[in-house]
Structures are given as C-alpha cells and as structure tokens.
mmCIF file of the N, C-alpha and C atoms, coordinates in Angstrom:
data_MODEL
# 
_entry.id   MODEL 
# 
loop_
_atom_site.group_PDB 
_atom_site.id 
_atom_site.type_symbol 
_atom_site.label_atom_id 
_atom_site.label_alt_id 
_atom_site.label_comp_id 
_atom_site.label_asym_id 
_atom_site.label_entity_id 
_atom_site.label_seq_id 
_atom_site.pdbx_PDB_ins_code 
_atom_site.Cartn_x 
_atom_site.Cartn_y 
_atom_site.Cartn_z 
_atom_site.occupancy 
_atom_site.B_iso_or_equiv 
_atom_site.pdbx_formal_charge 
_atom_site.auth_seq_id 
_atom_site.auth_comp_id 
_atom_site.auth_asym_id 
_atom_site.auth_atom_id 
_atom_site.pdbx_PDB_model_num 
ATOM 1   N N  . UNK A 1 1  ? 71.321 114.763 86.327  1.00 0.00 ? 1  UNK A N  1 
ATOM 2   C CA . UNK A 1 1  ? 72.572 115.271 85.805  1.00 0.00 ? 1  UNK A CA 1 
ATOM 3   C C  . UNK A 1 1  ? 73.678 115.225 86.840  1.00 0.00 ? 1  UNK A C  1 
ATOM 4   N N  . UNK A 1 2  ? 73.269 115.237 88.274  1.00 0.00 ? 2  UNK A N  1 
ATOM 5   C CA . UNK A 1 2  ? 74.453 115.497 89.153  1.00 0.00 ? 2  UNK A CA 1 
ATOM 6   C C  . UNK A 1 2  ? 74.923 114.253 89.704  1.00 0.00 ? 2  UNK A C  1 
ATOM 7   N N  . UNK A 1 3  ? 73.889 113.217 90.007  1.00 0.00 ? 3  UNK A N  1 
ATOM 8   C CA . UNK A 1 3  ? 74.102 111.886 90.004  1.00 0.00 ? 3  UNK A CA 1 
ATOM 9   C C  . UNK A 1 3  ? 74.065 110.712 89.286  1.00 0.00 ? 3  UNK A C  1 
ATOM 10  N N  . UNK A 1 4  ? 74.544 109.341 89.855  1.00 0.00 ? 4  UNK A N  1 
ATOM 11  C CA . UNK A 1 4  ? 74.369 108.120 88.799  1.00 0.00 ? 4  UNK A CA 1 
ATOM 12  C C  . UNK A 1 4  ? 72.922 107.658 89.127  1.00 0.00 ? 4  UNK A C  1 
ATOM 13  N N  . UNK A 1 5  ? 72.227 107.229 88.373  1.00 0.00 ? 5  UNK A N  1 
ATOM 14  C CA . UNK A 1 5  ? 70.799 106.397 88.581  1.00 0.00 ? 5  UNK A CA 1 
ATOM 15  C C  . UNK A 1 5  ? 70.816 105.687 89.472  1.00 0.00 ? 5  UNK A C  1 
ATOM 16  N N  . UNK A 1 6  ? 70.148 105.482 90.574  1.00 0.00 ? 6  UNK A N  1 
ATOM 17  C CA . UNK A 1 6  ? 69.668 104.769 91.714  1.00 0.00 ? 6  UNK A CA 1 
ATOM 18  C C  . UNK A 1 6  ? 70.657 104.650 92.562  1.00 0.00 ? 6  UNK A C  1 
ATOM 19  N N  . UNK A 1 7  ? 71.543 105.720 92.255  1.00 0.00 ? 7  UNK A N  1 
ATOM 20  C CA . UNK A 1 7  ? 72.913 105.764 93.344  1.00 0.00 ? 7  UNK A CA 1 
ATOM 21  C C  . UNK A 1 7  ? 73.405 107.187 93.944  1.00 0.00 ? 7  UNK A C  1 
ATOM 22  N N  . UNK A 1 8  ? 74.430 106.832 95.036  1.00 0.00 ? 8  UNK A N  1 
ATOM 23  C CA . UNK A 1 8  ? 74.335 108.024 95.621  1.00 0.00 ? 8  UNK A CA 1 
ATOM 24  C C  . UNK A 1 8  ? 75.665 108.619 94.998  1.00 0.00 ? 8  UNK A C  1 
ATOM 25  N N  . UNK A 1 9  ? 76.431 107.953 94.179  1.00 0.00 ? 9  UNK A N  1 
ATOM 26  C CA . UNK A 1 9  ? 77.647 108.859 93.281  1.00 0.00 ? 9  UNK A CA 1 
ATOM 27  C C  . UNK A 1 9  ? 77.393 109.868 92.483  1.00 0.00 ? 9  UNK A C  1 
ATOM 28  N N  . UNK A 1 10 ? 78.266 110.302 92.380  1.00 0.00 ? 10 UNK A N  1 
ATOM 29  C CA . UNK A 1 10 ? 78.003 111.962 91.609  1.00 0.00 ? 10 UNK A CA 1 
ATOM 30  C C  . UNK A 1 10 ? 78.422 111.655 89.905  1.00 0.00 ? 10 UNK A C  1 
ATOM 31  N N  . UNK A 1 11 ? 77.988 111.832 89.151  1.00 0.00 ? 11 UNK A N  1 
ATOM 32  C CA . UNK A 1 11 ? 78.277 111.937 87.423  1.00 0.00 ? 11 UNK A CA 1 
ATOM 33  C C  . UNK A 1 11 ? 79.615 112.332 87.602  1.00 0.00 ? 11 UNK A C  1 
ATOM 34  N N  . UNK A 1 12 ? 80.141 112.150 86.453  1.00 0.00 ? 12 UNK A N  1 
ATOM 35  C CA . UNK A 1 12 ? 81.553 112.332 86.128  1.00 0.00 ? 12 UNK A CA 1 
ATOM 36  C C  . UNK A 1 12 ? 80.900 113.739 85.787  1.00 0.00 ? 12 UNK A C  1 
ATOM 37  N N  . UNK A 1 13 ? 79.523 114.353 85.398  1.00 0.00 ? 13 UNK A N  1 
ATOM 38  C CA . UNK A 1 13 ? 80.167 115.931 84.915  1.00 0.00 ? 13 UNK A CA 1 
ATOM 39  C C  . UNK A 1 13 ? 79.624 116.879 86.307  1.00 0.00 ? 13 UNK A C  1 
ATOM 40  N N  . UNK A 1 14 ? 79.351 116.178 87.087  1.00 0.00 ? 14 UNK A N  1 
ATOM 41  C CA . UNK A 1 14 ? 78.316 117.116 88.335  1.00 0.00 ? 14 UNK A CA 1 
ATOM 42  C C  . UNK A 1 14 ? 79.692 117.665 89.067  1.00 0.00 ? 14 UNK A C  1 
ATOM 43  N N  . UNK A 1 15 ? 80.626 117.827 88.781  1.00 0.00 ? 15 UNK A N  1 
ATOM 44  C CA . UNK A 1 15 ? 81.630 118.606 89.743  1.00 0.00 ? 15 UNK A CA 1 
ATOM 45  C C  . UNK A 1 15 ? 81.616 119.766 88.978  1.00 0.00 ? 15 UNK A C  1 
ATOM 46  N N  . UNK A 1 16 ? 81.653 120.107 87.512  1.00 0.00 ? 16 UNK A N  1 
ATOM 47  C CA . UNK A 1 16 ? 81.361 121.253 86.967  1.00 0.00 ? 16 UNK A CA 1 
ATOM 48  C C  . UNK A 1 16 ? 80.322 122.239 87.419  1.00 0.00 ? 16 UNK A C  1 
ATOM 49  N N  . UNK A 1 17 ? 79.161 121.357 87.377  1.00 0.00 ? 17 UNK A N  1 
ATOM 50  C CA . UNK A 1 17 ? 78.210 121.757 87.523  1.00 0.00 ? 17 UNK A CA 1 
ATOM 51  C C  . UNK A 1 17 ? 77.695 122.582 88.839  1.00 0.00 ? 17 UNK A C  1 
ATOM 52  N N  . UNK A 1 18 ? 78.417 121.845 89.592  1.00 0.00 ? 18 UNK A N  1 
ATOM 53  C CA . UNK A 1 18 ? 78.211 122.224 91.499  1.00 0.00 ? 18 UNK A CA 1 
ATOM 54  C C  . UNK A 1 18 ? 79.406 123.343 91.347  1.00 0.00 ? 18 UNK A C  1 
ATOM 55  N N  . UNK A 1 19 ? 80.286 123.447 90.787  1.00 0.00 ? 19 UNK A N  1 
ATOM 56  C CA . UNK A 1 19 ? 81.561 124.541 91.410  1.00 0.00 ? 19 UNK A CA 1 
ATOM 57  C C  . UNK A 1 19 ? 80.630 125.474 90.666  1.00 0.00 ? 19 UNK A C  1 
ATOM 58  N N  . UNK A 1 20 ? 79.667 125.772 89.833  1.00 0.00 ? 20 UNK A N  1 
ATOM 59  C CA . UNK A 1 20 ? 79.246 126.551 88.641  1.00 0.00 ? 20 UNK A CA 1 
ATOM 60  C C  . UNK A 1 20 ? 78.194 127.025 89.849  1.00 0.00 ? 20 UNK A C  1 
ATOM 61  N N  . UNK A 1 21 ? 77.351 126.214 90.654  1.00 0.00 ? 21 UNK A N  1 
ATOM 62  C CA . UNK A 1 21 ? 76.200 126.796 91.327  1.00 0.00 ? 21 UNK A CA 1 
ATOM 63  C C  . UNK A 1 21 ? 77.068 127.202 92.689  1.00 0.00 ? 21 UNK A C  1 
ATOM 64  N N  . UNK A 1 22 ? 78.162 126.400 92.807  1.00 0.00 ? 22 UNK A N  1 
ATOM 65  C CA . UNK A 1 22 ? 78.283 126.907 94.421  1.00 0.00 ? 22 UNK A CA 1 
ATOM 66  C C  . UNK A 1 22 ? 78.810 128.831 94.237  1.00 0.00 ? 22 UNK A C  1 
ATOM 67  N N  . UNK A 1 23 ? 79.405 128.592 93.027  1.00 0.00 ? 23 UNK A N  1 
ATOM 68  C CA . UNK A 1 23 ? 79.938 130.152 92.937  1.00 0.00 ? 23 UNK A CA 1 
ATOM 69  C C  . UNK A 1 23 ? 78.544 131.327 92.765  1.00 0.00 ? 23 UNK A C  1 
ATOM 70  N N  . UNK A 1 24 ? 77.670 130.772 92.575  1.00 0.00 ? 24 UNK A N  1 
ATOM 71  C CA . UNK A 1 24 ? 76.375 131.270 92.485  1.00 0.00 ? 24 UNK A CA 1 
ATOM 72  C C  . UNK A 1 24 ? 76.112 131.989 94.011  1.00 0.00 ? 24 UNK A C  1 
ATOM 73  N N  . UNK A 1 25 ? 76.099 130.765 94.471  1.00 0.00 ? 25 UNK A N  1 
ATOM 74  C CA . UNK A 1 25 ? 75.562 130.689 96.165  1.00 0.00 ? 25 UNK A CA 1 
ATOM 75  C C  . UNK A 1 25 ? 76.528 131.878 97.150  1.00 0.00 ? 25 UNK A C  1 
ATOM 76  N N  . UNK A 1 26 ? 78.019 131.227 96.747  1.00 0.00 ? 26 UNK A N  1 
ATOM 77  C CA . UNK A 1 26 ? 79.105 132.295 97.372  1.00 0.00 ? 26 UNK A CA 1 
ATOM 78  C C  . UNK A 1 26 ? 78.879 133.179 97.330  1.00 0.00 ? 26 UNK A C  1 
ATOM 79  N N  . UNK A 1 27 ? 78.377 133.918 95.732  1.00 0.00 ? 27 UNK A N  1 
ATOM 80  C CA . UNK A 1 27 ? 78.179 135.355 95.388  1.00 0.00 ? 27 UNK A CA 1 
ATOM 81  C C  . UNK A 1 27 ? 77.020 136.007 96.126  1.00 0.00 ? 27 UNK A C  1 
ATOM 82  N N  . UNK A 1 28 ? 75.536 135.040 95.961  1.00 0.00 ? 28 UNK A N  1 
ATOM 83  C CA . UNK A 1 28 ? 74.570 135.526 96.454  1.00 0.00 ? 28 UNK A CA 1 
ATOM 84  C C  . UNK A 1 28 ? 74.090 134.999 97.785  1.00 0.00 ? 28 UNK A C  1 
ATOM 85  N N  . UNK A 1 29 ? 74.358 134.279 98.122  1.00 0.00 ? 29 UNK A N  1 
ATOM 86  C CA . UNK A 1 29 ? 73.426 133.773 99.479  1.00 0.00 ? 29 UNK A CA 1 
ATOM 87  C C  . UNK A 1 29 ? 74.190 134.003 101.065 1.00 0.00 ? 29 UNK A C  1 
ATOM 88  N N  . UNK A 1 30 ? 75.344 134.760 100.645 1.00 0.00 ? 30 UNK A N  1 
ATOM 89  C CA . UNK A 1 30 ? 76.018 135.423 101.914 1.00 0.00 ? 30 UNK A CA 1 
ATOM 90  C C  . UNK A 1 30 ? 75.946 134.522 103.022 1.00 0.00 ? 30 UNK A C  1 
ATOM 91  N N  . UNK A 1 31 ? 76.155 134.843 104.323 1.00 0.00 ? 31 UNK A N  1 
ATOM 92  C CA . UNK A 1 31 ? 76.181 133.725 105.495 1.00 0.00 ? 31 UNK A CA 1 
ATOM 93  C C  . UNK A 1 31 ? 74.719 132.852 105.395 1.00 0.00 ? 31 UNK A C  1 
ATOM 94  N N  . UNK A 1 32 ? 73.900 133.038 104.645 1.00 0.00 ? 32 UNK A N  1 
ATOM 95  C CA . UNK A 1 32 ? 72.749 132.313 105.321 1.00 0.00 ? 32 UNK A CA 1 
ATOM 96  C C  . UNK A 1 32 ? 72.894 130.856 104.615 1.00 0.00 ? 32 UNK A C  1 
ATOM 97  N N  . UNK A 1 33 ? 71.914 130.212 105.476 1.00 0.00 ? 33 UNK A N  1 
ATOM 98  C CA . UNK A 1 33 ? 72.121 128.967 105.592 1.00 0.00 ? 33 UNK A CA 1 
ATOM 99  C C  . UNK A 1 33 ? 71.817 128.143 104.640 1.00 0.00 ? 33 UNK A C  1 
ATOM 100 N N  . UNK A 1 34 ? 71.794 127.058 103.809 1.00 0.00 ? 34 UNK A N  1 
ATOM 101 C CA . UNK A 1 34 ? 71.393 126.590 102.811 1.00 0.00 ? 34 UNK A CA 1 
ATOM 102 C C  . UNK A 1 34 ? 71.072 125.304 102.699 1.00 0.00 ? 34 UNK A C  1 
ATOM 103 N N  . UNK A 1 35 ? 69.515 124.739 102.258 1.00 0.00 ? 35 UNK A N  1 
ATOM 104 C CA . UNK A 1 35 ? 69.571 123.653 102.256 1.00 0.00 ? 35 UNK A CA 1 
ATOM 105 C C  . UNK A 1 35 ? 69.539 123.013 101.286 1.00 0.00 ? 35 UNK A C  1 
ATOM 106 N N  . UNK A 1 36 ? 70.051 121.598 101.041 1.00 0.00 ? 36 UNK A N  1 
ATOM 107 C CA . UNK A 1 36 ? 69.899 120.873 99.735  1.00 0.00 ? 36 UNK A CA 1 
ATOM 108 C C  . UNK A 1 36 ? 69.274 119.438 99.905  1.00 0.00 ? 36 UNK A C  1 
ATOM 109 N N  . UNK A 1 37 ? 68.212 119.316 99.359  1.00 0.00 ? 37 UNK A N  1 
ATOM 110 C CA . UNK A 1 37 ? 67.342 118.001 99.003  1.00 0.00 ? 37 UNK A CA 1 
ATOM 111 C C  . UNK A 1 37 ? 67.826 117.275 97.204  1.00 0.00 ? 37 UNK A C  1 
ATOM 112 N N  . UNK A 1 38 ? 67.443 116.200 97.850  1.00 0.00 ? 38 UNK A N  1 
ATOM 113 C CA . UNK A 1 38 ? 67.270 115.049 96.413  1.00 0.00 ? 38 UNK A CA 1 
ATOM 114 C C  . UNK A 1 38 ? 66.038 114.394 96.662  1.00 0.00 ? 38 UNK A C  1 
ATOM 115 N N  . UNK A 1 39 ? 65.569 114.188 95.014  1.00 0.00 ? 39 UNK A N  1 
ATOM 116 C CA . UNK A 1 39 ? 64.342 114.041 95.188  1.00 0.00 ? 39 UNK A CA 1 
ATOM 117 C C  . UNK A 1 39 ? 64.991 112.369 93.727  1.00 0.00 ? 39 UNK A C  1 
ATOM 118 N N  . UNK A 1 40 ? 64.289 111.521 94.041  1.00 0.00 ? 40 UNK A N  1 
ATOM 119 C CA . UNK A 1 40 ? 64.125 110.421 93.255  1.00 0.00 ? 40 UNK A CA 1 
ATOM 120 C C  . UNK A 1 40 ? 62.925 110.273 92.704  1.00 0.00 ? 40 UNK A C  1 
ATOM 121 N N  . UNK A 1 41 ? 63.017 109.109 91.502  1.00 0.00 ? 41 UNK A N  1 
ATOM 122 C CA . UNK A 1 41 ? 62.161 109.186 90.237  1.00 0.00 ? 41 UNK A CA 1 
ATOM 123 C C  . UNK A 1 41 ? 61.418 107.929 90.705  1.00 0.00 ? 41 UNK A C  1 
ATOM 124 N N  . UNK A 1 42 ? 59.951 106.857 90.166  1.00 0.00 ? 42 UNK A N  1 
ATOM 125 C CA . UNK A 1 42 ? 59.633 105.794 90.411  1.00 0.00 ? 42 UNK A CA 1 
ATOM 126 C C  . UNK A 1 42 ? 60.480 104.593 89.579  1.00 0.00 ? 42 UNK A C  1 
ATOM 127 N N  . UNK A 1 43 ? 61.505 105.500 88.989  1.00 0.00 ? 43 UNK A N  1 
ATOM 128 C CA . UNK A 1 43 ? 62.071 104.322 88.344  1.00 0.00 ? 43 UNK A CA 1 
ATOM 129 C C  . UNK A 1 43 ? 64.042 103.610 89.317  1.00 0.00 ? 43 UNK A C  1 
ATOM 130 N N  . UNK A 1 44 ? 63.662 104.401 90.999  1.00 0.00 ? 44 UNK A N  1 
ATOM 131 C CA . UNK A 1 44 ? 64.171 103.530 91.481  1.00 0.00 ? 44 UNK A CA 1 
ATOM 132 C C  . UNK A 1 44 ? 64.150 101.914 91.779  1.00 0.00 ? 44 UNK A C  1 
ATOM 133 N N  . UNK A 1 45 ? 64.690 101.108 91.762  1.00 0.00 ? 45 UNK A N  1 
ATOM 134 C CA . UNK A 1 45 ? 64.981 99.693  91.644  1.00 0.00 ? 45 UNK A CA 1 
ATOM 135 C C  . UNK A 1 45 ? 64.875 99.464  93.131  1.00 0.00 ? 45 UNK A C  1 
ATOM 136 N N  . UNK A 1 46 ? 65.325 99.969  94.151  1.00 0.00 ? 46 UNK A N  1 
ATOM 137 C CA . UNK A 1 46 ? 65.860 99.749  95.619  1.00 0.00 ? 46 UNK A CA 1 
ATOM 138 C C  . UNK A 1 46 ? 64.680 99.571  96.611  1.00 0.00 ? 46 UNK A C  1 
ATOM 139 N N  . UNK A 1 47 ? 63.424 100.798 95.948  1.00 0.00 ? 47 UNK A N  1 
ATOM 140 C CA . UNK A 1 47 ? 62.512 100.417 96.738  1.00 0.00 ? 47 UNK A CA 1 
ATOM 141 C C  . UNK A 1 47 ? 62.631 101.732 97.751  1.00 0.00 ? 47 UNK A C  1 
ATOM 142 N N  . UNK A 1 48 ? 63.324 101.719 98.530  1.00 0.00 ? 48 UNK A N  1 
ATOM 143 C CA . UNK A 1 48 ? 63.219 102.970 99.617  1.00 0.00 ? 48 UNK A CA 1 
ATOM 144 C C  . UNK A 1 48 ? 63.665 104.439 98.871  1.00 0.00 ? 48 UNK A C  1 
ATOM 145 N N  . UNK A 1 49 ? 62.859 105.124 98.443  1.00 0.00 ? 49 UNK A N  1 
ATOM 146 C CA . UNK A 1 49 ? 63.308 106.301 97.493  1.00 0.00 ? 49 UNK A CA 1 
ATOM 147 C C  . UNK A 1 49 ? 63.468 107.319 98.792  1.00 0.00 ? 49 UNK A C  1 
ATOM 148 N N  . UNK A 1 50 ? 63.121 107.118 100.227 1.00 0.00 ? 50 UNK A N  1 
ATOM 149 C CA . UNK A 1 50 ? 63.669 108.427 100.720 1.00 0.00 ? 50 UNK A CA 1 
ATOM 150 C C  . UNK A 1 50 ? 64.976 108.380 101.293 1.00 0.00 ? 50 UNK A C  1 
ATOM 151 N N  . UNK A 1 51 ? 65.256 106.898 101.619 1.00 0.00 ? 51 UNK A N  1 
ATOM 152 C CA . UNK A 1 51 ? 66.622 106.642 102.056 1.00 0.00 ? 51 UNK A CA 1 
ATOM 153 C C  . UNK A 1 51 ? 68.052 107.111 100.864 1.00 0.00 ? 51 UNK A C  1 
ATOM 154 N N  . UNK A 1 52 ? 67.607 106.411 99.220  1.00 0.00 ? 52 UNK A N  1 
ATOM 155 C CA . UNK A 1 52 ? 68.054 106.838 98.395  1.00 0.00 ? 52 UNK A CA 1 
ATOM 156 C C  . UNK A 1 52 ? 68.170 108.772 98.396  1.00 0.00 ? 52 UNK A C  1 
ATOM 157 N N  . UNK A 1 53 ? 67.231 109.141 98.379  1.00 0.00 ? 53 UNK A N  1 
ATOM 158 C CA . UNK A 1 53 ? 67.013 110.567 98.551  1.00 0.00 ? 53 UNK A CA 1 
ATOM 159 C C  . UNK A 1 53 ? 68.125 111.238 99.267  1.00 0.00 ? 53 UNK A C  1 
ATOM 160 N N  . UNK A 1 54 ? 67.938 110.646 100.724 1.00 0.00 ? 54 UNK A N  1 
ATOM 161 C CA . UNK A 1 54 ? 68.780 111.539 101.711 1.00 0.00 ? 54 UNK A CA 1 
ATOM 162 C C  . UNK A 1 54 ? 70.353 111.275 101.153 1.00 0.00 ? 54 UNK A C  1 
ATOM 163 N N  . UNK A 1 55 ? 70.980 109.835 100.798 1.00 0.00 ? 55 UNK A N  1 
ATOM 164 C CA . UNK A 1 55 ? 71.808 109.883 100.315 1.00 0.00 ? 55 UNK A CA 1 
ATOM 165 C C  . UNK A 1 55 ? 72.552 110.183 99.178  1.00 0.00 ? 55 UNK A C  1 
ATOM 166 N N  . UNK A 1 56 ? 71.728 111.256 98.416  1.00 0.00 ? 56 UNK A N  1 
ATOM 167 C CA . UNK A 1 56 ? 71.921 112.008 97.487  1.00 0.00 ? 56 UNK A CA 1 
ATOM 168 C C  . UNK A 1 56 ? 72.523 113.231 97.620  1.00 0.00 ? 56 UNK A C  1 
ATOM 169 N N  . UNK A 1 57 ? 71.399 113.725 98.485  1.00 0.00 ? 57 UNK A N  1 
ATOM 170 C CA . UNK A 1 57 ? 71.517 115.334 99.049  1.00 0.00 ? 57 UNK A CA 1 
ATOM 171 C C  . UNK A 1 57 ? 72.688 115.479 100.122 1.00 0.00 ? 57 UNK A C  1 
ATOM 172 N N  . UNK A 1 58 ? 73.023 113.967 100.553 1.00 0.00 ? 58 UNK A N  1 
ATOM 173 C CA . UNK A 1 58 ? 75.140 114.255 101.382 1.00 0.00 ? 58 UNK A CA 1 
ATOM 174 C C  . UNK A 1 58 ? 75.661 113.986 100.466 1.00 0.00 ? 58 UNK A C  1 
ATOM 175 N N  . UNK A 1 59 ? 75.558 112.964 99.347  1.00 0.00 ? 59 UNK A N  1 
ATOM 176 C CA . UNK A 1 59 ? 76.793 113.316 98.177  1.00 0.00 ? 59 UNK A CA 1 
ATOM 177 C C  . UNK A 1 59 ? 77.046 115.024 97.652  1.00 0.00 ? 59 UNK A C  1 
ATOM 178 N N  . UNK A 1 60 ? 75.900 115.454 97.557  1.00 0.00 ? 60 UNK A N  1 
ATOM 179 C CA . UNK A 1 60 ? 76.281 117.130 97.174  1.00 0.00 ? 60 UNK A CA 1 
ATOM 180 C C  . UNK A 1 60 ? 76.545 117.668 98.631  1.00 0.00 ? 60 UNK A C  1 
ATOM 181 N N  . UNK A 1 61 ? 75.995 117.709 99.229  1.00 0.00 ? 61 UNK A N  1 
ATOM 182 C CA . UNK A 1 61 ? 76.547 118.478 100.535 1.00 0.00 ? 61 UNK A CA 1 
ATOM 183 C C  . UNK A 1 61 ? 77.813 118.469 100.654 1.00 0.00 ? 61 UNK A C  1 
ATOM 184 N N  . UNK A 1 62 ? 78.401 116.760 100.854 1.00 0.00 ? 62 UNK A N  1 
ATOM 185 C CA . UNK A 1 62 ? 79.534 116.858 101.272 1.00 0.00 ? 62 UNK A CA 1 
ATOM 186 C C  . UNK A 1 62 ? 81.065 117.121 99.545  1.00 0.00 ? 62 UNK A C  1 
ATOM 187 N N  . UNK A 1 63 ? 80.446 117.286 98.928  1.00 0.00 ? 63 UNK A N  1 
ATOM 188 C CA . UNK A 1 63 ? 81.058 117.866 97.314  1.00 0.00 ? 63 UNK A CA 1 
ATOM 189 C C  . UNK A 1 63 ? 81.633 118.966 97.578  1.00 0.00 ? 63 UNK A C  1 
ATOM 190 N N  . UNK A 1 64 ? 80.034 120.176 98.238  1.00 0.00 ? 64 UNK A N  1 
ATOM 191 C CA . UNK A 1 64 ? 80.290 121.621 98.639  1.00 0.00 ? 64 UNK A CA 1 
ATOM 192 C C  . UNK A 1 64 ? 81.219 121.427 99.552  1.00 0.00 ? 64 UNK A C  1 
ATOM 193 N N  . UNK A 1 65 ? 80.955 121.297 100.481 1.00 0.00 ? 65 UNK A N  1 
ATOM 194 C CA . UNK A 1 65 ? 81.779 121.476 101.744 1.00 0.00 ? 65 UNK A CA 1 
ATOM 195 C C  . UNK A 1 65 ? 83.330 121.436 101.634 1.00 0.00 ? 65 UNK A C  1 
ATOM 196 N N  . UNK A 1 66 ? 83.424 120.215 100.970 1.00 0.00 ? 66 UNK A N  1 
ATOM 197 C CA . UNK A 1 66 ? 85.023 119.870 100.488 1.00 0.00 ? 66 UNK A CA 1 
ATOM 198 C C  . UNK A 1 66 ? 85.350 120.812 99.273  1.00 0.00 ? 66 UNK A C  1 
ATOM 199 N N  . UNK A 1 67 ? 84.635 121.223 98.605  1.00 0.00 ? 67 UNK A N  1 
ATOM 200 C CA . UNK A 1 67 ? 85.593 121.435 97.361  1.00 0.00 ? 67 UNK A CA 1 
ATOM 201 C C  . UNK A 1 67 ? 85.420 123.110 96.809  1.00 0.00 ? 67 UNK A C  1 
ATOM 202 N N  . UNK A 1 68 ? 84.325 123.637 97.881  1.00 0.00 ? 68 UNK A N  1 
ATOM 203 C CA . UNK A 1 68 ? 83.874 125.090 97.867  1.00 0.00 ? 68 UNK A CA 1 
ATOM 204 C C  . UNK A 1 68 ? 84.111 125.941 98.811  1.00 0.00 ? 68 UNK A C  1 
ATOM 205 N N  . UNK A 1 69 ? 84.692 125.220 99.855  1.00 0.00 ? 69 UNK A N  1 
ATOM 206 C CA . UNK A 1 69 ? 85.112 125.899 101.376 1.00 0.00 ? 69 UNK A CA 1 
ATOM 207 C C  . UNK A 1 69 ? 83.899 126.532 101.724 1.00 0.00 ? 69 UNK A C  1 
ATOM 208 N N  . UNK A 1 70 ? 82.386 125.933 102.129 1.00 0.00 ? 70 UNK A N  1 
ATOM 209 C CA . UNK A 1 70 ? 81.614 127.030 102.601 1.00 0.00 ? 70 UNK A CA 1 
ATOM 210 C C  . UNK A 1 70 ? 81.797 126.337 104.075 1.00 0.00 ? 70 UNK A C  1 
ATOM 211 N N  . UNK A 1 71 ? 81.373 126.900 105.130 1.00 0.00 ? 71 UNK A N  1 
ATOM 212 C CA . UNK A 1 71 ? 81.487 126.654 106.493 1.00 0.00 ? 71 UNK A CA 1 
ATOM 213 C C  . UNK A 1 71 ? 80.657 126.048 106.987 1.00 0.00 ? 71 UNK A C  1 
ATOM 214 N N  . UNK A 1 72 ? 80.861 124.700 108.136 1.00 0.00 ? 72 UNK A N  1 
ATOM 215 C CA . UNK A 1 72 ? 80.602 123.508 107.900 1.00 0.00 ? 72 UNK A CA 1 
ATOM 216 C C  . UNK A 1 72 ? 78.888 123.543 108.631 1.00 0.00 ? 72 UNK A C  1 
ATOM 217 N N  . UNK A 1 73 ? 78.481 124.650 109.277 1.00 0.00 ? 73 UNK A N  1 
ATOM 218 C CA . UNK A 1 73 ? 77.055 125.352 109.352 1.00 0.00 ? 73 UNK A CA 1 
ATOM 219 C C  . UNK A 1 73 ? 76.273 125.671 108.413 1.00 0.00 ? 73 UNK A C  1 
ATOM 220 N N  . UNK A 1 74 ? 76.767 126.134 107.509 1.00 0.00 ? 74 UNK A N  1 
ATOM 221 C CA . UNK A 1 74 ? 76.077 126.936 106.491 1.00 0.00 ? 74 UNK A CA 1 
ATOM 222 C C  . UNK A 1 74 ? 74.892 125.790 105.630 1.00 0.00 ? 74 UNK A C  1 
ATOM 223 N N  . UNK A 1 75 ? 75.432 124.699 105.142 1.00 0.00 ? 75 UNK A N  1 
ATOM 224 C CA . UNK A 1 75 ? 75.047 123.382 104.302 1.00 0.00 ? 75 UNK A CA 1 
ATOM 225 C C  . UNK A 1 75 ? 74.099 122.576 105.343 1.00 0.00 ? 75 UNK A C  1 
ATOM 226 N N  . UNK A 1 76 ? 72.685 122.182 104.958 1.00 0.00 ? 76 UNK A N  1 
ATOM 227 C CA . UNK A 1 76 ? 72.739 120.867 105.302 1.00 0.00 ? 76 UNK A CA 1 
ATOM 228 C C  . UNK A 1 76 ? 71.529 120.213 104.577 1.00 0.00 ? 76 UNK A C  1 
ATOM 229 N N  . UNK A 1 77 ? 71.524 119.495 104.981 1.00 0.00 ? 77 UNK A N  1 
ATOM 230 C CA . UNK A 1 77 ? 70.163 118.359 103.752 1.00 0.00 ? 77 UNK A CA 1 
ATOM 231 C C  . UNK A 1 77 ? 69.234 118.086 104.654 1.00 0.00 ? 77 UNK A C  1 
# 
C-alpha cells in the first residue's frame, strides 16, 4: 500500500497514510527512537530483495523526516 511494486517510490496514496501513522508515533512514541524496515514479496523481478528492501524503508524514512518534522535521530531503517 505505501509503495510501487518492485520499486522504491511511494503510492500516490502512502502520504495519507504515513501523516495518519506518523501522528500516531508523535502522540505515542515520545523521544524514543524508531525503526522502520521493508520487507519484499518473491514476486520481485530484480532479484536482490534486500537491496530492494533497504530502499524502501529510506523512501519512508526520508517521507517522515521531511514531511513530519521528527528529529533527524529519532528515524532510522
């Protein structure tokens, strides 16, 4: 839902979706630190599903960071 298939772009609806959880996070997860993983399906095409992976989990990272103001410690993948 938050990304395109076998890519590291974000869906046209995953900005909803992330301002919807980051306000989650703001509310509850106070200074502590937070991590975010992507996990891929076998129906990647590319072949390297962890490289795909990691470049998933900085498309959302860097979503939060920019568009939720959390502090640039707090996030990482």
């Amino acid at each position: 839902q938050l990304l395109q298939p076998n890519s590291g772009q974000l869906s046209p609806n995953a900005s909803a979706i992330l301002d919807r959880i980051a306000g989650g996070l703001a509310q509850y997860a106070g200074r502590n630190r937070i991590g975010i993983e992507a996990h891929t399906d076998s129906g990647n095409a590319s072949g390297n599903m962890h490289q795909l992976a990691a470049i998933q989990a900085a498309a959302v990272l860097d979503y939060l960071q920019r568009k939720n103001q959390f502090a640039p410690t707090q996030l990482f993948s």
